[in-house]
N, C-alpha and C positions, 0 to 999 in steps of 0.2 A: 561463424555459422549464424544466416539471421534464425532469427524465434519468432516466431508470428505472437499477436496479440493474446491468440486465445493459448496457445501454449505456452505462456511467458501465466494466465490467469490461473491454469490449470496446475503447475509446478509451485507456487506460491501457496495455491488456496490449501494443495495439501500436504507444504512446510508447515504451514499453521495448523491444518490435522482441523479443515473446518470441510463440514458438505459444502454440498450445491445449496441446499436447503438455506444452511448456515451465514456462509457469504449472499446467498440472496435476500435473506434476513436482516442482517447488517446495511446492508446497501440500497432498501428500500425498494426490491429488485425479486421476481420470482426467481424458483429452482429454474423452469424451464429457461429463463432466459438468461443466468446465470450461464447455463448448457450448448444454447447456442451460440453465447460468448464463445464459448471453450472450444465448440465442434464447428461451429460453420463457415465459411470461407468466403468471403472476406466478412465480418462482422459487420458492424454500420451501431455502435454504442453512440450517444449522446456525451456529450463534454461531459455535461454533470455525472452520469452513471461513470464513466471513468477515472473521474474525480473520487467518488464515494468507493469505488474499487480500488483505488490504489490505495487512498488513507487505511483501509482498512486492513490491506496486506502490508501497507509499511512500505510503499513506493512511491514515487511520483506519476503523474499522468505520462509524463513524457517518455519515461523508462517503457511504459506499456507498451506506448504505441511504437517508439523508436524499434523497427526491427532490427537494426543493427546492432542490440546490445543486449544478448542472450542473459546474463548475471548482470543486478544491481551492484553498484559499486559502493565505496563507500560515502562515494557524495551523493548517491541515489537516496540511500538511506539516512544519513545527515538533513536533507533538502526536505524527504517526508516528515523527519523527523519538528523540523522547525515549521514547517509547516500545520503541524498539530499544534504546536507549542505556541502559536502565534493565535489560536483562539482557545486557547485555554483560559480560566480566568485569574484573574491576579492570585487569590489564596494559592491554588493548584501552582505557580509559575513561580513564586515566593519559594515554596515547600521543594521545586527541585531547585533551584537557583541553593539551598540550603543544601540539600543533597550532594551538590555537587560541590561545594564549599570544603564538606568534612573529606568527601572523595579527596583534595587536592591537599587537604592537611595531611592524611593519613602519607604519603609522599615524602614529606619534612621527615 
């Protein structure tokens, strides 16, 4: 079943249990337009806004707009994931690189 844009925006914003307010907060973005993301047919978002929308929900741009793929997968979320991780700075990247270290002893 495809999922449009703004319903793929609206399902996510409130897994995270964020408003309109919230996410448009985050995103550098008003409520209203956060809204019209959600409700208007066809949208017309900027790269960048879709950009700053997806980090923030923990997806990729592409997931969004691809209406073909109603749930992120786990390369969806893998992909955003490194994508954060790729401007984070060294302390911050160090500290999970360690995390994930003890993660892979505890295994042994």
């Amino acid at each position: 079943m495809a999922t449009t844009l703004g319903e793929k925006i609206y399902r996510l914003r409130r897994e995270k249990g964020l408003s309109l307010e919230k996410l448009g907060e985050l995103t550098d973005s008003s409520k209203s337009y956060i809204w019209e993301l959600e409700n208007k047919n066809p949208p017309r978002p900027s790269a960048d806004k879709i950009g700053k929308i997806a980090s923030v929900l923990g997806v990729t741009p592409e997931y969004l707009i691809n209406t073909g793929q109603s749930e992120p997968n786990a390369s969806v979320v893998d992909e955003a994931f490194f994508r954060k991780y790729r401007n984070m700075d060294d302390s911050t990247k160090e500290k999970i690189r360690q995390i994930v270290e003890l993660w892979g002893d505890e295994k042994k």
